[in-house]
N, C-alpha and C positions, 0 to 999 in steps of 0.2 A: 835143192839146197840140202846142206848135211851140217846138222847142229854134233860140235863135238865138244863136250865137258870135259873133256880128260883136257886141264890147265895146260899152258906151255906160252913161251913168249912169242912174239909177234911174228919173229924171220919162222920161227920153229914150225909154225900155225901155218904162215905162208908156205913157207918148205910141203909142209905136208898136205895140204891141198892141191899143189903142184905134182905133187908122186902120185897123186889120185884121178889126176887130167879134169884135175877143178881149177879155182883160185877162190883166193879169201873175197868172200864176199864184197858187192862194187851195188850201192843204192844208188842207181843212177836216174831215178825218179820217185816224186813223192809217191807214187801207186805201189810203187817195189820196199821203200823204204816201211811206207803203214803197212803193209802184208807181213814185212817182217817181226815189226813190232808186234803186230797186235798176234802173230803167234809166240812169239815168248812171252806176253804178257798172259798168255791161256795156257801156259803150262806152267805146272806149279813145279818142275824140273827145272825149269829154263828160267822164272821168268827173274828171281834173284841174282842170279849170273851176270858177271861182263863180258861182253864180247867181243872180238879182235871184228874188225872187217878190215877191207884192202885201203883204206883211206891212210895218209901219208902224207910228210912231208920233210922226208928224209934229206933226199935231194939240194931242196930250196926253200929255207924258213918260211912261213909262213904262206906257200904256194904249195896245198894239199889239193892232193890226185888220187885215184885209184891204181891202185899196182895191178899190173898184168893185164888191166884192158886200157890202159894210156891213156885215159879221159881226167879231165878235172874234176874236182869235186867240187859240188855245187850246194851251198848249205841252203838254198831251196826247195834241195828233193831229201837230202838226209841235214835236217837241222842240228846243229850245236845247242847243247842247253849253256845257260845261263852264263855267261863270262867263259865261255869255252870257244875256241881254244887260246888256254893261258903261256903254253909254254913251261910251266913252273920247272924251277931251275934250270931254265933252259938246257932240261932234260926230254920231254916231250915231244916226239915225233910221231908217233904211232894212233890211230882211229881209234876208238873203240866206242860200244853200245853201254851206257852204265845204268843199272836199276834206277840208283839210286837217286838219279838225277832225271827220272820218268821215261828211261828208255832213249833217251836225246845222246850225240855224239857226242865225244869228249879226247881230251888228247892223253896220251899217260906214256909212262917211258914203253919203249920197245920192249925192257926185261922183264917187266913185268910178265904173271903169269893169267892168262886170263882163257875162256873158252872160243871159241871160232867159230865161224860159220864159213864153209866152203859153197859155192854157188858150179855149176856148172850147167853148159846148155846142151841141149835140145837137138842134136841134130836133123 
């Protein structure tokens, strides 16, 4: 994984994970999602911050995926907090990780500017 604070919106985040032969991070299990959390929650850099990951639903309202590994997203292994996802002003398509809401996913527009997390594997 590659935590990067330098803000940017969603496509930009993705874009540049993509140049780097990563992609915006995909919790595609409770095991990956608590590893993630509970390291920005242990860093006193990160754990403030919101985070982009690949979660989405750009496409098809209300039918949130992960970008660039084609899976669904399953609010069993990366949970939404509280009344998430709202859609507010049916501006909202974009994932992201927010503090303030205990680390749980949430939805927020694309433009917004928020930090990223790139994932890439293992060969």
């Amino acid at each position: 994984y590659k935590f990067n604070t330098a803000t940017t919106d969603w496509h930009t985040a993705r874009s540049n994970c993509k140049k780097q032969g990563d992609h915006l991070v995909a919790m595609e299990t409770r095991e990956e999602f608590n590893f993630i959390i509970r390291f920005l929650k242990d860093s006193p850099v990160y754990s403030s911050l919101n985070w982009w990951t690949a979660a989405n639903d750009i496409d098809n309202e209300a039918q949130w995926v992960w970008a660039d590994v084609n899976q669904p997203m399953s609010s069993s292994a990366a949970p939404w907090a509280s009344t998430q996802p709202d859609n507010a002003r049916n501006s909202e398509h974009c994932g992201d990780v927010v503090s303030e809401y205990g680390h749980k996913m949430n939805d927020a527009p694309c433009e917004s500017h928020y930090a990223s997390i790139c994932e890439y594997n293992l060969l």
